[in-house]
Every structure is written in structure tokens, then in C-alpha cells.
Phi, psi and omega in degrees: 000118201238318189217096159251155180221153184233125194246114192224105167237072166277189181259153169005287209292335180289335190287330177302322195274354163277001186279349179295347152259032170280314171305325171286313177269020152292309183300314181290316201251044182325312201280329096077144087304086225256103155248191190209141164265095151229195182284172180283144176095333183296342207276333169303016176247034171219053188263125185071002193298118183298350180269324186277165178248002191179157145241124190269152147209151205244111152298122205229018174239316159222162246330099185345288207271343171298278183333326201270349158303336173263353172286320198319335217265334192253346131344305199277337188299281176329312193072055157303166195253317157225151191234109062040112153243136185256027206235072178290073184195135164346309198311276203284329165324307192309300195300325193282315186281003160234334165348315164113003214267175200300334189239138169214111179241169184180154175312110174307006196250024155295112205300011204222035173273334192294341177254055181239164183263346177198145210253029186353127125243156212286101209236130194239018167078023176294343172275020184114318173287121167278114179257104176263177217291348191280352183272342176282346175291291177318342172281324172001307208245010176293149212068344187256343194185125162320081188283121225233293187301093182281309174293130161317154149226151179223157192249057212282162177261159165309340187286296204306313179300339212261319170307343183247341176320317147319347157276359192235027184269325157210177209317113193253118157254149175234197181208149184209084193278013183271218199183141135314328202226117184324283217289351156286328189287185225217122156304163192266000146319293183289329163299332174299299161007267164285341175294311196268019166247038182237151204266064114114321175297004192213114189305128208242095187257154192246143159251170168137167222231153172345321187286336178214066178277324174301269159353316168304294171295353190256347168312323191279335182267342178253037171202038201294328182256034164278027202286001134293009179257156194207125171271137130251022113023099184043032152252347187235160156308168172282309203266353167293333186315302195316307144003290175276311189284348147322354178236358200271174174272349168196143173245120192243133201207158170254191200254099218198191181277348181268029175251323083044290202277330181276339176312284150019274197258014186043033195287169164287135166209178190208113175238157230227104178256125146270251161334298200274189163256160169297336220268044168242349150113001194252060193264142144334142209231334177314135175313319165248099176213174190208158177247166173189128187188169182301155199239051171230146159271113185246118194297310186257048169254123345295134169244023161197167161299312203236019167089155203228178170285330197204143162311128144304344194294282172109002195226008154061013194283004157289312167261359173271330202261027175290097188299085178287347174279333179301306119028272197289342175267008166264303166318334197286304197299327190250326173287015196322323166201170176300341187241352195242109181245036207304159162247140174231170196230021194260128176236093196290301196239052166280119179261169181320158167276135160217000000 
């Protein structure tokens, strides 16, 4: 195995969790060349990454389809020895499958699978069993590599650790409420909620990427006698995020890409499902982590895989019946006095997968 490429061009959180086959066929394949494929903008979160050899990237906002005809022509060019599409959709099924390359794999539920050299399928735990998403990436490779690796991995640079060090000189949590998708997001009520029982001694970071510099502020604005909360909000990169949530004492996310990005890093967290569910396979992968979503049976929960723009409801109640004192007594647990910051590995309020 000589020259491989992995095709994700999905959103953030999909590509963090696809890097686990970058981990597996390093491991297997040292000598590799591993390149990657994503959409524009995805590509900075393998900036310095020490394993790829390249990042391919597919403008997918304009003109689409020319580009991705011109990736294809520079696909056949390499003579990959294999090529991965992590995607079931047409686009990339196309790219994997004309690529030229000796392998060619991709999810049998791809309308463009007959032109794979191997066939997946793609299993999505509807019969009971949980399958999360880093393992359906790892069938991929069944035959090719013992797959071992389950976590994601991400790769912040020493620049990225040295930019954020003014932030970590003391004990830090952060939230990172946005979302691609309304009905992911934690309302900013509960979050003001829980920001304002948490204790006046502990430094409070807002993440999030330009687009919810709006959001951010408006958390701050429903906390004006806070002055330990702080937005970074599109001032840092994905890997300074990465970066900073690898140290904090809890990283609080919705079930979105920076639940992801602590996977990533194996950072503590604590995530917070509305709408969707875990059993869809996107549960936090971190040594310390916790769920949290509503304990009430709600008939119209999950009412999508990926999340809506709007309540079908109108009444949002996957994100109002979100318990912030359980939330603040798993921080508590960790939080003993201002100088005393124990870990604990009790995972109190792992609520069921369903």
C-alpha cells in the first residue's frame, strides 16, 4: 500500500470522526502516503497534521460540479493504490469510483457502489445494537487492517498550544453552544441557567466560530454580573479551540462538532443532546464524558439524524426539559474548592443510549 486517499467532504464533526482512518492505516501502513479529501473550509483542521501527505479540497459552493469534474481528472492522475469514500451520496461515490484506483470502497447503500472494488454495509444500530460512527468508518478497512483504533484524532501545533496559553494559567470551563442545526442547539436560556450557578471563582470560555459572535453575546447579555465569562467566539482556529478544550475541567457542547473536536482530544465533557439521539451513533468518545438530554419520553424525539432549522413542535421541549442542576452537580464533583480541582471518573449522569 503505497498511495491512498479518504474522502469526507461532509460537515466538521464528520471529518473529526473520520480521521480514525488516517490512525488506522498509519499504523498499519507507516510508509503510506494518506491524503484527504474535504469541502472547502474543512481544510485547516490538518494544518501541520504529521501523517497526510496532501489535503485535496472540493469547492462545493461554487461552481460545484465543474470542480468536482476537475478533481476527478486529478484523482486518476495519482494512481491511487486505494481510494474511501466515507459518504453515501452520488458526488463522491463518482470520485471514489472512477478514480482508477486498485480499491476502490464505499457503503453499499451508495447509488454509485457497483463501481466499488468492495462493498460495505452501512449499519446504523436500528436493531438495538450501538454502532457509533467511528466504527462504521473502521468497516471500511475490514480486510485491510486490523482495526484497533476507535478516537479521533486531531493535531493542534505548538503555535496553536502557545496562542492559547494565556488562557489556561487557571481552572477553566468552556461552552461551546452553537450548532449547524436550530433544534441542536441547547436553548440560550438554559444555558444562562446553568452559566449562572456555576461559581463566580472559575473561569468561564464561550468557543465558537464567527458566525455565533451573535449567540455568544447574547449569552453575555443575559449574565451582565458575570465577569468571569469571556467569548472567543471567531477569534481562535479549530485546532486553537482543540487546543484550549483539551485542558479545561469540562467542555460543554451540543451534539455538534466541538463534542467531536473533545473526542478529537480526548478532552472531559459534557454533552448535551435536544433533538437528536445518541443511539445514532455520535456519542462522545472521551475518557470522561456524560450525556445529558431529556428523561422524559417525548413521542416526537429524535425527530431527525441531523437536526432541523425549527421545532416541528413549536414547543422545543428536547431543549427547555434539559436538567441544569444535574449538569452543575457533575461539575461540582470536580470542582471542590478554588485551589482543590479533584477528577473523578464517575460517570453519574450517563443517561441511557436510545
Amino acid at each position: 500500500m503505497k498511495h491512498v486517499l479518504i474522502i469526507q467532504t461532509a460537515f466538521i464533526g464528520d471529518v473529526i470522526l473520520s480521521t480514525v482512518l488516517i490512525e488506522n492505516l498509519h499504523t498499519y501502513y507507516p510508509y503510506a502516503k494518506i491524503d484527504f479529501l474535504v469541502r472547502q473550509g474543512n481544510e485547516s483542521l490538518f494544518d501541520g497534521h504529521p501523517y497526510l501527505n496532501n489535503v485535496l479540497v472540493w469547492n462545493k459552493k461554487e461552481k460545484k460540479y465543474s470542480h468536482l469534474f476537475q478533481l476527478l481528472l486529478q484523482l486518476r492522475k495519482h494512481r491511487y493504490d486505494l481510494v474511501l469514500t466515507v459518504q453515501r451520496y452520488a458526488a463522491t461515490g463518482l470520485l471514489c469510483g472512477l478514480s482508477g484506483a486498485k480499491q476502490r470502497i464505499g457503503y453499499d447503500k451508495n447509488p454509485l457502489s457497483f463501481l466499488f472494488t468492495q462493498k460495505t454495509p452501512h449499519l446504523t444500530g436500528k436493531t438495538g445494537r450501538f454502532i457509533h460512527e467511528t466504527t462504521r468508518c473502521n468497516q471500511l478497512l475490514e480486510g485491510i487492517v486490523p482495526c484497533s483504533i476507535e478516537r479521533p484524532k486531531l493535531y493542534p501545533s505548538p503555535y496553536d498550544y502557545k496562542r492559547i496559553a494565556a488562557f489556561t494559567r487557571i481552572p477553566y470551563l468552556i461552552i461551546a453552544p452553537g450548532s449547524v442545526w436550530f433544534t441542536k442547539q441547547t436553548p440560550i436560556q438554559k444555558w444562562i441557567a446553568i452559566l449562572n450557578k456555576i461559581p463566580p471563582f472559575i473561569q468561564i470560555y464561550i468557543i465558537g466560530s464567527s458566525k455565533e459572535i451573535p449567540l455568544a453575546q447574547t449569552i453575555l447579555a443575559g449574565l451582565p454580573d458575570h465577569t468571569n465569562i469571556h467569548s472567543l467566539a471567531g477569534q481562535l482556529t479549530l485546532l486553537q479551540s482543540a487546543a484550549l478544550m483539551e485542558s479545561a475541567l469540562f467542555n460543554l457542547v451540543n451534539d455538534s462538532a466541538p463534542l467531536h473536536i473533545a473526542s478529537a482530544m480526548n478532552a472531559p465533557v459534557i454533552a448535551l443532546y435536544c433533538s437528536t439521539s445518541p443511539g445514532f451513533g455520535f456519542t462522545p468518545l472521551s475518557s470522561e464524558s456524560y450525556i445529558i438530554q431529556a428523561e422524559v419520553a417525548l413521542p416526537c424525539r429524535p425527530c431527525g439524524r441531523h437536526g432541523k432549522s425549527a421545532c416541528p413542535e413549536k414547543h422545543f421541549n428536547c431543549g427547555q426539559f434539559l436538567d441544569e442542576d444535574k449538569i452543575l452537580q457533575i461539575i461540582s464533583k470536580k470542582i471542590a474548592s478554588p485551589y482543590s480541582i479533584p477528577v473523578t471518573e464517575d460517570k453519574i449522569f450517563s443517561a441511557p443510549i436510545y
